[in-house]
Backbone bond lengths (Angstrom), bond angles and torsions (degrees), N, CA, C in turn:
res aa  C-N    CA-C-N  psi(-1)  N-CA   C-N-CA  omega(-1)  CA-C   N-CA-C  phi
1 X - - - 1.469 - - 1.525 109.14 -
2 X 1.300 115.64 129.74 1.067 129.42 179.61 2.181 113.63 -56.80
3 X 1.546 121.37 123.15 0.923 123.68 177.81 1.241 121.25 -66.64
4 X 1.359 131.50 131.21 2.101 124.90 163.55 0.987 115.60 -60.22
5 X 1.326 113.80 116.98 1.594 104.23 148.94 0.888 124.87 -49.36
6 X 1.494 100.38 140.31 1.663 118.56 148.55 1.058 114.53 -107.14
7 X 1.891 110.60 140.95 1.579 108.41 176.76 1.248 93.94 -122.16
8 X 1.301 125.18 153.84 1.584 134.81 -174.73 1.525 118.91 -74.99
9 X 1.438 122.28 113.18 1.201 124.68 -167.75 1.655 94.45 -74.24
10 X 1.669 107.68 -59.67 1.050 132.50 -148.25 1.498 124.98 -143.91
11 X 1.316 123.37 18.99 1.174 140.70 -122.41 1.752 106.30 -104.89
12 X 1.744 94.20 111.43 1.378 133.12 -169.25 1.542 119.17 -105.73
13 X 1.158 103.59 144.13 1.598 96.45 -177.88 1.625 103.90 -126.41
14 X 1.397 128.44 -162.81 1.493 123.27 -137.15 1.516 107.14 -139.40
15 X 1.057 129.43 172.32 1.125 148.32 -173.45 1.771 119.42 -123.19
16 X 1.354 107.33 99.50 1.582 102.76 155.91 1.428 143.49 -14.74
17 X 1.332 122.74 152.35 1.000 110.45 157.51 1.847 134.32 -64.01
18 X 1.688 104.05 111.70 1.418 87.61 -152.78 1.879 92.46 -104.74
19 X 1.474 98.73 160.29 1.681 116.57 -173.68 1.475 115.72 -32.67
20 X 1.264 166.90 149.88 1.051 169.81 75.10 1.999 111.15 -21.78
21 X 1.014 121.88 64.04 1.545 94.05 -142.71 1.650 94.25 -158.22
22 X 1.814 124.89 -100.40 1.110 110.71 -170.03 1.927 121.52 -61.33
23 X 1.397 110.96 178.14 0.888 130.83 155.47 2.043 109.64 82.61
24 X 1.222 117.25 -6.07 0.838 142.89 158.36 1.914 116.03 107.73
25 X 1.351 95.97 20.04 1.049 133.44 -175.32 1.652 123.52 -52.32
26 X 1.381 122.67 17.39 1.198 152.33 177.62 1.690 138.23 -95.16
27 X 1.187 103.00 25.81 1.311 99.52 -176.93 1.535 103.24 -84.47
28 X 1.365 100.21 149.64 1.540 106.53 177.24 1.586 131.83 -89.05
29 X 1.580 113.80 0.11 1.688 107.68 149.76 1.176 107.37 -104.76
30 X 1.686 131.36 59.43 1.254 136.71 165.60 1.183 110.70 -131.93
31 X 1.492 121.54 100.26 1.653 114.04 169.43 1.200 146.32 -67.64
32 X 2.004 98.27 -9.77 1.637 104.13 -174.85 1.322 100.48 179.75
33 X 1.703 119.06 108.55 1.278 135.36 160.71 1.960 110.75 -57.06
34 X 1.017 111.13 163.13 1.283 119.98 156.83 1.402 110.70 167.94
35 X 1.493 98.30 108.52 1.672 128.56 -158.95 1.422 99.68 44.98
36 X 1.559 108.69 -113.49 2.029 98.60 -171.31 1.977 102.16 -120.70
37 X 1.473 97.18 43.65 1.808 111.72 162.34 1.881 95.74 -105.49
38 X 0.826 107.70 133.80 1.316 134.01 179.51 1.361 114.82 -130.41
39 X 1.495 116.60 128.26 1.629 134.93 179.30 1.244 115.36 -132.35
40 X 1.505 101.57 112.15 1.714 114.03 -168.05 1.702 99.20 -92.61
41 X 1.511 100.37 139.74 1.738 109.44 -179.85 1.574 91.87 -43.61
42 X 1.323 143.05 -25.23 1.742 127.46 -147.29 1.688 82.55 -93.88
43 X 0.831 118.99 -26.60 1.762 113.59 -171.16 1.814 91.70 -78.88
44 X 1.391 117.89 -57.35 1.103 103.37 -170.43 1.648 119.84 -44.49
45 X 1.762 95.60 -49.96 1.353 118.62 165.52 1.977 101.72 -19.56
46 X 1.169 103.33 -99.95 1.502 124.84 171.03 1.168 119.65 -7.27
47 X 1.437 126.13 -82.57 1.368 119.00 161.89 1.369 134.17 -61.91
48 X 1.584 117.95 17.17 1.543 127.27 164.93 1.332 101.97 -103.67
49 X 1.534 117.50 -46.85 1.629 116.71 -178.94 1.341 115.67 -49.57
50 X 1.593 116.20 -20.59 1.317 107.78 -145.19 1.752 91.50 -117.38
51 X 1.366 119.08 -15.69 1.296 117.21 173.82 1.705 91.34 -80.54
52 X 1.306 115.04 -32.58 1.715 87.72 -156.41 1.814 114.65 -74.87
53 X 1.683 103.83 -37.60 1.814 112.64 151.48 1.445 112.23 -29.94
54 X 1.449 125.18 -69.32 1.249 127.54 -136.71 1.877 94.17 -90.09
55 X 1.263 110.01 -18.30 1.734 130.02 160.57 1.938 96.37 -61.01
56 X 1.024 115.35 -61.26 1.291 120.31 -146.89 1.521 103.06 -97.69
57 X 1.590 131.04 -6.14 0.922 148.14 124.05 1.370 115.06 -22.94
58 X 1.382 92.94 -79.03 1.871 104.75 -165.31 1.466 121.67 -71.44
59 X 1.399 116.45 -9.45 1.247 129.65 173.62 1.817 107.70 -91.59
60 X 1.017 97.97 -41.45 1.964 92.38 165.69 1.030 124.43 -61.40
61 X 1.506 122.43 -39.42 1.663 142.30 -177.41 1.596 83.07 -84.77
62 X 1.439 171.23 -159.61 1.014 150.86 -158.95 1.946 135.44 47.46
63 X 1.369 92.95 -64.91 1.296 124.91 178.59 1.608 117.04 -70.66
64 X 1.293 90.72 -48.99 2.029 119.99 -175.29 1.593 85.51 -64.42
65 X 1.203 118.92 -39.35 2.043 116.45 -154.27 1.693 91.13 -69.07
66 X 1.957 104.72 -57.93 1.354 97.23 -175.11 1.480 134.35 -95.78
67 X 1.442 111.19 39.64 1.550 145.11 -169.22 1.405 102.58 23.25
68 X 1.478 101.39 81.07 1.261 118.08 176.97 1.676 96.18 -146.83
69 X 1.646 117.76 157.96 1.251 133.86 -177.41 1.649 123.84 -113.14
70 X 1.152 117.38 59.58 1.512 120.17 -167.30 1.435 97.54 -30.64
71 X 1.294 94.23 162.64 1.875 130.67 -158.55 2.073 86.93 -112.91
72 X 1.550 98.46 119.41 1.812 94.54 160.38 1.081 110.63 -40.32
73 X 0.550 144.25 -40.23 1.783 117.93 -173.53 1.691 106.81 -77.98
74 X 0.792 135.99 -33.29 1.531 129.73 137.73 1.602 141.28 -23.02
75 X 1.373 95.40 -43.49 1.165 73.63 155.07 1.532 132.60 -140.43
76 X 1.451 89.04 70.01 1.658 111.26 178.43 1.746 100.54 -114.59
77 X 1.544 101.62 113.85 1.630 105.86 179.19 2.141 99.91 -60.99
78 X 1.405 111.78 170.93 1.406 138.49 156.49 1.215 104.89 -70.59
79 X 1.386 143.12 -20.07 1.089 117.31 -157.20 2.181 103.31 -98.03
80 X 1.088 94.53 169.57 1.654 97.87 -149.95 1.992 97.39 -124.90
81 X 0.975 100.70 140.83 1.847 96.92 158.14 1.503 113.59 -25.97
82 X 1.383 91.78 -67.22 1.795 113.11 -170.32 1.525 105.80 -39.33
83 X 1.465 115.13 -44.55 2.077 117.94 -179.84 1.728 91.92 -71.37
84 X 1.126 131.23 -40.00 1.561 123.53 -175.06 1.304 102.95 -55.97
85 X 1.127 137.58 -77.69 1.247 143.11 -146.71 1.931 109.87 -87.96
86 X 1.375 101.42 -18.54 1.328 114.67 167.11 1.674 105.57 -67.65
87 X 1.547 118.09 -39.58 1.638 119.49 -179.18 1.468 112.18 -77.48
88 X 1.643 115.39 -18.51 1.537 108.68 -161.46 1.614 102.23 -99.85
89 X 1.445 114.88 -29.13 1.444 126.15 159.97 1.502 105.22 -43.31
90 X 1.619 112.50 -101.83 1.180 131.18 159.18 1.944 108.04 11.38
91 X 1.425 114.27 -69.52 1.250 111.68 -143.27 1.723 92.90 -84.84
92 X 1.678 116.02 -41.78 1.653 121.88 151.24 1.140 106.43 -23.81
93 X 1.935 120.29 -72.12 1.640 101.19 -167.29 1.828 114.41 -66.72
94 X 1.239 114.24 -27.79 1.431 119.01 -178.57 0.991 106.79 -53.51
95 X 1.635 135.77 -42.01 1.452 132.33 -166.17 1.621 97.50 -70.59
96 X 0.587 121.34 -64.38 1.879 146.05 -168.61 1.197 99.46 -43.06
97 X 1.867 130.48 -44.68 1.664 110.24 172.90 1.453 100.71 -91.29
98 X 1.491 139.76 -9.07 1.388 133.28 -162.03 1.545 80.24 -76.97
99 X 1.286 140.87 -61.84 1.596 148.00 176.83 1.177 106.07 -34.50
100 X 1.362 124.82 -59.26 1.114 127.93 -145.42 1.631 91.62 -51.25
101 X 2.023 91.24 -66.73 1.502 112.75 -158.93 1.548 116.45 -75.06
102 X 1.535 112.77 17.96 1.462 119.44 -154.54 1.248 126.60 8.04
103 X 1.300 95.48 79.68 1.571 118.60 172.06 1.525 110.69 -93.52
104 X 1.590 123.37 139.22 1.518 111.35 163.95 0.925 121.19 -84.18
105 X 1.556 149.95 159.68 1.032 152.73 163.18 1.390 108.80 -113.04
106 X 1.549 122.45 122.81 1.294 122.66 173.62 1.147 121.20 -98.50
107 X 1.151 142.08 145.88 1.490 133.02 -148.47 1.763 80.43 -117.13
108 X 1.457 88.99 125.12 1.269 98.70 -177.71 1.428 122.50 -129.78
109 X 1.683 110.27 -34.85 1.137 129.26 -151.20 1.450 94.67 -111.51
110 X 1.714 116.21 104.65 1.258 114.26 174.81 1.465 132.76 -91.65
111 X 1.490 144.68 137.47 0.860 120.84 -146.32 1.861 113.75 -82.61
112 X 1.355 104.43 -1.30 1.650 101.49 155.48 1.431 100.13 -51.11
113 X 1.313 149.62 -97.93 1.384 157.11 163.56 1.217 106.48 1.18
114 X 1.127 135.92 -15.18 1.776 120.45 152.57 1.603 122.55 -126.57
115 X 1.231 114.75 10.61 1.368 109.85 -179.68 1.302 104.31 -93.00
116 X 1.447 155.12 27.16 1.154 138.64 158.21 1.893 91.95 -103.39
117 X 0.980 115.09 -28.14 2.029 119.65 -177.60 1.143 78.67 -69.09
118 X 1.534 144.69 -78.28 1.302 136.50 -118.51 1.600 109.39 -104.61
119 X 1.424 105.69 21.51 1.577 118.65 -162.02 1.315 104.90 -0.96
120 X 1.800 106.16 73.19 1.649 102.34 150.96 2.009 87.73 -130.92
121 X 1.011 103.44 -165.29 1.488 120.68 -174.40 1.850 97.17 -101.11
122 X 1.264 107.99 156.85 1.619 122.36 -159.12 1.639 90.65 -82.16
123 X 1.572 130.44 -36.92 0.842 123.37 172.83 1.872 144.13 -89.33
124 X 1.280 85.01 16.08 1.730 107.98 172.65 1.555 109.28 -89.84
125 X 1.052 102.27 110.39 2.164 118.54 175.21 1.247 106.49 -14.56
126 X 1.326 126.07 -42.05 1.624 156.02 -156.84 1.897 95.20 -63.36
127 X 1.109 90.60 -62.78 1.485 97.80 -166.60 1.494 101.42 -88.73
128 X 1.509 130.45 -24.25 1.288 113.84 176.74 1.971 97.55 -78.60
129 X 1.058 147.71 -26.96 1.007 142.32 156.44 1.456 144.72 -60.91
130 X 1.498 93.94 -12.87 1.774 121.43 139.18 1.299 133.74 -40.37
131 X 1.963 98.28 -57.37 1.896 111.88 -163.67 1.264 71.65 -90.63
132 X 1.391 176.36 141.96 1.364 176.90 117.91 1.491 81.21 -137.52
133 X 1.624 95.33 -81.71 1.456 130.90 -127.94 1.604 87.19 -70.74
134 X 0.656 135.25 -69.33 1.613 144.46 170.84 1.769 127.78 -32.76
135 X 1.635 94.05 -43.06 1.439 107.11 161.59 1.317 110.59 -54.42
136 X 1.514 108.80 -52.91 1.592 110.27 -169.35 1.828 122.74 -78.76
137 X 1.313 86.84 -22.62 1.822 102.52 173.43 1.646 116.86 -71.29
138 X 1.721 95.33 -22.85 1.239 88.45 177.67 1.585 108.73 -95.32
139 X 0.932 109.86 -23.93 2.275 98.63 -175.27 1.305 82.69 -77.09
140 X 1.309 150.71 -16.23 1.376 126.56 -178.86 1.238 127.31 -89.35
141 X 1.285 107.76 -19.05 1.673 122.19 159.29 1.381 124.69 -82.39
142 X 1.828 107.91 -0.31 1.731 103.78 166.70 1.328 100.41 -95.73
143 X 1.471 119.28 -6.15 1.699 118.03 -168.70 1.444 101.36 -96.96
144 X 1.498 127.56 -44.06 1.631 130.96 -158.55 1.266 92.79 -69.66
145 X 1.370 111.49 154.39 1.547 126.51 153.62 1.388 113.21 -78.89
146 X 1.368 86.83 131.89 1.767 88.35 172.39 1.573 113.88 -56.94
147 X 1.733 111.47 172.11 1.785 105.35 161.79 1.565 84.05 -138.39
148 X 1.214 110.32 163.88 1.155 121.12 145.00 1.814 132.11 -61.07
149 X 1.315 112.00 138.99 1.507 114.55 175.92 1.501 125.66 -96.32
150 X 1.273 97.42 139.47 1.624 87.82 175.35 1.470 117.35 -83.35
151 X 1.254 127.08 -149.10 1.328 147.10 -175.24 1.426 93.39 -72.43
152 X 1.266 124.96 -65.79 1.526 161.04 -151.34 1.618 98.11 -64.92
153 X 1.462 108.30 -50.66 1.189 106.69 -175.29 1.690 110.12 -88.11
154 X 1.047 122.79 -49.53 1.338 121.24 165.43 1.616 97.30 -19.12
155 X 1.321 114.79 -84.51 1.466 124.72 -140.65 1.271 85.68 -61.01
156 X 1.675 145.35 -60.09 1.016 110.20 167.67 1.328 162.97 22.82
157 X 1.149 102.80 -91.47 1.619 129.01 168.38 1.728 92.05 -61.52
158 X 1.294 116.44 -54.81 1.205 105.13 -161.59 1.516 125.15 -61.60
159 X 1.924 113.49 -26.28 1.355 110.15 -179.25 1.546 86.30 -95.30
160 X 1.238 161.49 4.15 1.179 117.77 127.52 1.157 158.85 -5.71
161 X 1.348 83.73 -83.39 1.519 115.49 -176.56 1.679 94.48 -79.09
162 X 1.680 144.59 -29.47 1.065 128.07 170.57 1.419 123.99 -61.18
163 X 1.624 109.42 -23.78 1.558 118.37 152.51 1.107 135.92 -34.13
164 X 1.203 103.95 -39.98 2.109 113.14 162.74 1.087 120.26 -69.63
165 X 1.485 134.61 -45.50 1.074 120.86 168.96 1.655 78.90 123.38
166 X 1.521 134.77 19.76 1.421 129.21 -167.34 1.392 102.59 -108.79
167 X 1.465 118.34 1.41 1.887 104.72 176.02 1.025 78.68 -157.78
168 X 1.921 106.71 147.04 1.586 105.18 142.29 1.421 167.97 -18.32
169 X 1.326 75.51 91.19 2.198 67.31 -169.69 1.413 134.07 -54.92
170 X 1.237 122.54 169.43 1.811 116.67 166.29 1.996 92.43 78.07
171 X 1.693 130.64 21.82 1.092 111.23 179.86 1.584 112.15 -91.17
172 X 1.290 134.89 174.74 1.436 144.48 -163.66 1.479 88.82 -107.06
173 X 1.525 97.58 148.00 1.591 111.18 176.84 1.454 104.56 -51.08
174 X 1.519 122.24 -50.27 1.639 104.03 171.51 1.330 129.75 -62.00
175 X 1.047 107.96 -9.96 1.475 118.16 174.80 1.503 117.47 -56.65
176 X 1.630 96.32 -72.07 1.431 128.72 147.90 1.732 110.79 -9.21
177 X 1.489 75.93 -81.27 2.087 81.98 -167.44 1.585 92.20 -57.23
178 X 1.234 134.94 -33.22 1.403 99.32 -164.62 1.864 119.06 -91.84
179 X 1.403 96.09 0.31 1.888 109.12 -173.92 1.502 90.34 -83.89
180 X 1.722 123.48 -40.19 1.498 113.31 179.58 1.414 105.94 -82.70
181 X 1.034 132.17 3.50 1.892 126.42 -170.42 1.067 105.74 59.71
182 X 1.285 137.58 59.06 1.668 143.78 -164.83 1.893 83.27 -138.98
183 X 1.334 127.52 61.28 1.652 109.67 142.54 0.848 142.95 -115.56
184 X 1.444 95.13 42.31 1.902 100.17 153.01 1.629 102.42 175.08
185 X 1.607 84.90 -150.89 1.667 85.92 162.39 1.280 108.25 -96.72
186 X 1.292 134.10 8.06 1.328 123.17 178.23 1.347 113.13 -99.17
187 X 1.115 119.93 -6.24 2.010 128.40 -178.37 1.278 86.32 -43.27
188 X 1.514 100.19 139.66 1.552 111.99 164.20 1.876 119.36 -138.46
189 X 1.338 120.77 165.42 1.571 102.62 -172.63 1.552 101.03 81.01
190 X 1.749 88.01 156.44 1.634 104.76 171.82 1.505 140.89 -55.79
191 X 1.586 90.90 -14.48 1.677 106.85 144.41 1.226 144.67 -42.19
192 X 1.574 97.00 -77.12 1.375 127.68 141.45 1.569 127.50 -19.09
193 X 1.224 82.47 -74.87 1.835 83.91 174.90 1.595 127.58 -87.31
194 X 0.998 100.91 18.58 1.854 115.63 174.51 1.649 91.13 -49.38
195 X 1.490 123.04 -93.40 0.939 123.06 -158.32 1.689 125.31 -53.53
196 X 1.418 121.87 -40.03 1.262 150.34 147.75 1.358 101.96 -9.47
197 X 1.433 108.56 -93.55 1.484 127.22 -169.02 1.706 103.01 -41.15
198 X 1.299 109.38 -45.61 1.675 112.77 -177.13 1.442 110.72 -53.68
199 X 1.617 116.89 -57.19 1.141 130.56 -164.87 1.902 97.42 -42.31
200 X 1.918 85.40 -64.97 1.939 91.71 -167.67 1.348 110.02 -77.59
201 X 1.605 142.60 23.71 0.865 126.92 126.58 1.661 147.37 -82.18
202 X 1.538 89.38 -19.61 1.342 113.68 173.22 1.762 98.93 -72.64
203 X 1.375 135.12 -51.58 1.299 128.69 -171.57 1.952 106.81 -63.27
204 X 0.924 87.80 -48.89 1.931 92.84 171.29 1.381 131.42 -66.85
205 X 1.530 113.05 -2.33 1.657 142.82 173.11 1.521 109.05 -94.66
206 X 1.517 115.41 -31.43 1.191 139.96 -129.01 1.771 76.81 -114.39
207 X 1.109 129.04 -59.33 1.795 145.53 -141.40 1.622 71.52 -90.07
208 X 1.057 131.69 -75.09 1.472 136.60 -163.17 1.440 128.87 -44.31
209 X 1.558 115.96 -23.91 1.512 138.64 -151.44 1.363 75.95 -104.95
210 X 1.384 118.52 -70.66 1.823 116.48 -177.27 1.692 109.85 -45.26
211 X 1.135 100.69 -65.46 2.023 97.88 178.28 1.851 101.22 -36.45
212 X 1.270 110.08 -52.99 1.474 106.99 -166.45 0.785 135.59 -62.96
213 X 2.130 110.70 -25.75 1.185 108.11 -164.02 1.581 118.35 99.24
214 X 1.213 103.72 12.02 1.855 82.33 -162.38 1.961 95.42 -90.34
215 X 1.588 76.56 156.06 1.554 86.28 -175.89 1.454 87.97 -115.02
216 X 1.666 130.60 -159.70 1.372 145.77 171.43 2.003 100.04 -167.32
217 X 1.478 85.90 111.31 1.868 77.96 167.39 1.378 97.94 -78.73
218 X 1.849 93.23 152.66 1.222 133.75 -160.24 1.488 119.22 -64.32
219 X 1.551 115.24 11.01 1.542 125.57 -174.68 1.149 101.20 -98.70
220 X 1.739 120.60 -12.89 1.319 121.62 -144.58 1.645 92.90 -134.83
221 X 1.160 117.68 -9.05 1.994 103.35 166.89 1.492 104.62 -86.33
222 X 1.628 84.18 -177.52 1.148 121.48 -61.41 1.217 143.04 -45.47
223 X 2.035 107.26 125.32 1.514 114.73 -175.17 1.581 130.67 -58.75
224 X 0.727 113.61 141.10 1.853 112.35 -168.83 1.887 101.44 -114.57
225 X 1.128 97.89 159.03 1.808 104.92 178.92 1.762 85.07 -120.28
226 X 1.451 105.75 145.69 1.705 134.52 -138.84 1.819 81.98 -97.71
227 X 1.091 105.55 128.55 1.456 89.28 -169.63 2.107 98.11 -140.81
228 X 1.297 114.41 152.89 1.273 118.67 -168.22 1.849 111.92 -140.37
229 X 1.874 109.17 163.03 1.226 106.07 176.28 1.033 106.66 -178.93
230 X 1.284 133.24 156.34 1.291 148.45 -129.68 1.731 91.48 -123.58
231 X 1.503 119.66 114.32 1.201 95.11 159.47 1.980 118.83 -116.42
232 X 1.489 93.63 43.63 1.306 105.03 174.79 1.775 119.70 105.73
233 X 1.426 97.06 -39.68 1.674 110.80 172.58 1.153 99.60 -125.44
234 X 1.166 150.92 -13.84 1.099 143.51 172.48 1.926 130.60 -145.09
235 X 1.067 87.02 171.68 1.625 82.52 166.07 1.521 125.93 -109.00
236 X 0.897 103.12 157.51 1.670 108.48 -178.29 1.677 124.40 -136.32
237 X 1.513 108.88 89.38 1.681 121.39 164.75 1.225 122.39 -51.85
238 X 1.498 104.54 131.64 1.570 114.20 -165.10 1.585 107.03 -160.47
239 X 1.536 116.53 162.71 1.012 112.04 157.62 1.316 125.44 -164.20
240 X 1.504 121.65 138.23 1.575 132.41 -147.25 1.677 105.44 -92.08
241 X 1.346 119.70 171.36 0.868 131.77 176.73 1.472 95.21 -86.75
242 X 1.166 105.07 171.51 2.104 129.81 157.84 1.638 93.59 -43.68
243 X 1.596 128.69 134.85 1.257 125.56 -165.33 1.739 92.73 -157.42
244 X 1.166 111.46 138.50 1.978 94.53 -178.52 2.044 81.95 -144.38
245 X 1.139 108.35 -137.77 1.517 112.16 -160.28 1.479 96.15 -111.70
246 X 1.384 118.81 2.52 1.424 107.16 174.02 1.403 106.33 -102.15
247 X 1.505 106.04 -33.77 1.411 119.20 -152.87 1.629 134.93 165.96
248 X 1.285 129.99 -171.36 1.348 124.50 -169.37 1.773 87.59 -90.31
249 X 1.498 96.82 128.73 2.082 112.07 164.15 1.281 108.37 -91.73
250 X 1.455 109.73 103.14 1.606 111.77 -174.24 1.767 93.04 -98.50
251 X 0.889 147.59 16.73 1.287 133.64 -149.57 1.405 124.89 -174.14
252 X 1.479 116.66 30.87 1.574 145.23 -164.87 2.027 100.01 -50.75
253 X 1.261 91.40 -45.96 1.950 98.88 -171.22 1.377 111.41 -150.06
254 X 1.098 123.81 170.89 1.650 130.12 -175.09 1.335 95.81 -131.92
255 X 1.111 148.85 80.99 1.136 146.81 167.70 1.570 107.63 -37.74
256 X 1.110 124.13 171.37 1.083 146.61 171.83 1.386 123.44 -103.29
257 X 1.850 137.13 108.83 1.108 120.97 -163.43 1.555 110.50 -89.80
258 X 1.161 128.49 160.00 1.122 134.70 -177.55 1.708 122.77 -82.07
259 X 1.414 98.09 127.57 1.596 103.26 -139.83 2.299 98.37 -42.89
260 X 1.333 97.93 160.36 1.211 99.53 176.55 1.561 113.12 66.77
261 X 1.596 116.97 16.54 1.683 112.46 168.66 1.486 108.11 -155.66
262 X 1.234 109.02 141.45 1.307 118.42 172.83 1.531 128.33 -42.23
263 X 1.387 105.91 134.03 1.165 107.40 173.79 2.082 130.11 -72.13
264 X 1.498 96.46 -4.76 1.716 117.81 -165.82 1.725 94.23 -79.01
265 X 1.025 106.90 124.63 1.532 114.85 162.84 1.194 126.31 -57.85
266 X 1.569 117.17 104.11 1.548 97.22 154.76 1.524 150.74 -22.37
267 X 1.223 126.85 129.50 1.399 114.30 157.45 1.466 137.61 -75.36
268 X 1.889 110.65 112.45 1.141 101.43 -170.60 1.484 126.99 -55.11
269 X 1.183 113.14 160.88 1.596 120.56 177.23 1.895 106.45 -64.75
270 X 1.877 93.67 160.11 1.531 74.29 -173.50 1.753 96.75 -90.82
């Protein structure tokens, strides 16, 4: 069976599991250092409470129109802590190389323009921290150099994104390279550089998190960078692991657990 393309709306790559560890950088209502920005679980808290209301809001006002009574489980959004704190990381390290490399970022992408894709409401933090993330992913992907991908990294991106349920599963790395337009080194166009652009943004997210310092308490690895794509009618939210030109970095640091506790990560809340 023939594979879908994907063409790159927006196309971001991810972040490792990063240290929880030096500098004393461990407190436990803190979900995510980066240099001296600090994100307390109650903030994460906050902007999840408030997408999942203003979710569960808009599905009653919805429901009420076509005199019907949604079912709880209705109106509980997909979206998780883990996408919160994955966007507020993410958009921290984004600022930090857009500076570095003085790049502009034009604010372009409003979050009316993704709240019907991202079935949350235009006015939930969630989704205004979306058109952020995307604004900034994109001037940074006209600035990065592409790299080439390997096998490793291809598939990558690809069981990602096969996580949604947005491409065929069970496909062959050629498969792969040819649904992203990745065959060879000669791919050219936004096809082409789907995977590319991910890789060298993920390595320049990756260089930045180390300069900074960022840690991630251990409820919250491994952190992912919020990643998106066009598969022609729609869009499709996702998000990758740590990804460089060889492959997925499952294994950046070993933190050190604190005497008398496990070193195994919690599972974040949804």
């Amino acid at each position: 069976m023939r594979a879908r393309r994907l063409i790159a709306a927006a196309s971001v790559a991810a972040l490792g599991a990063l240290s929880l560890a030096a500098c004393g950088k461990s407190a436990p209502d803190v979900a995510a250092y980066v240099g001296d920005a600090k994100y307390s679980i109650d903030r994460v808290d906050d902007i999840y409470d408030s997408a999942q209301s203003l979710y569960a809001a808009a599905v009653t006002a919805e429901g009420r129109q076509a005199g019907a009574t949604p079912a709880p489980a209705e109106l509980r959004s997909k979206v998780t802590r883990q996408d919160v704190l994955n966007l507020l990381v993410s958009i921290e390290l984004g600022k930090r190389v857009v500076a570095a490399q003085g790049i502009t970022v034009p604010d372009e992408v409003k979050p009316e323009q993704l709240a019907q894709q991202l079935q949350m409401p235009a006015a939930a933090e969630y989704t205004q921290l979306w058109g952020e993330w995307v604004d900034i992913s994109a001037a940074l992907g006209t600035k990065l150099t592409p790299s080439v991908p390997s096998d490793e990294a291809i598939m990558a991106v690809y069981r990602a994104i096969e996580k949604t349920g947005a491409i065929q599963p069970g496909l062959t790395v050629a498969q792969v390279r040819q649904a992203f337009g990745e065959g060879g080194e000669g791919a050219q166009g936004a096809e082409g550089g789907f995977v590319r652009s991910a890789t060298a943004l993920s390595s320049a997210l990756h260089e930045e998190a180390e300069k900074a310092g960022a840690s991630i308490n251990p409820r919250f690895r491994p952190i992912g960078v919020p990643s998106v794509v066009s598969t022609g009618q729609s869009l499709v939210f996702y998000s990758l692991p740590y990804i460089d030109e060889d492959g997925p970095v499952t294994d950046i640091s070993t933190p050190q657990a604190p005497a008398g506790q496990s070193s195994a990560p919690a599972a974040p809340g949804a």
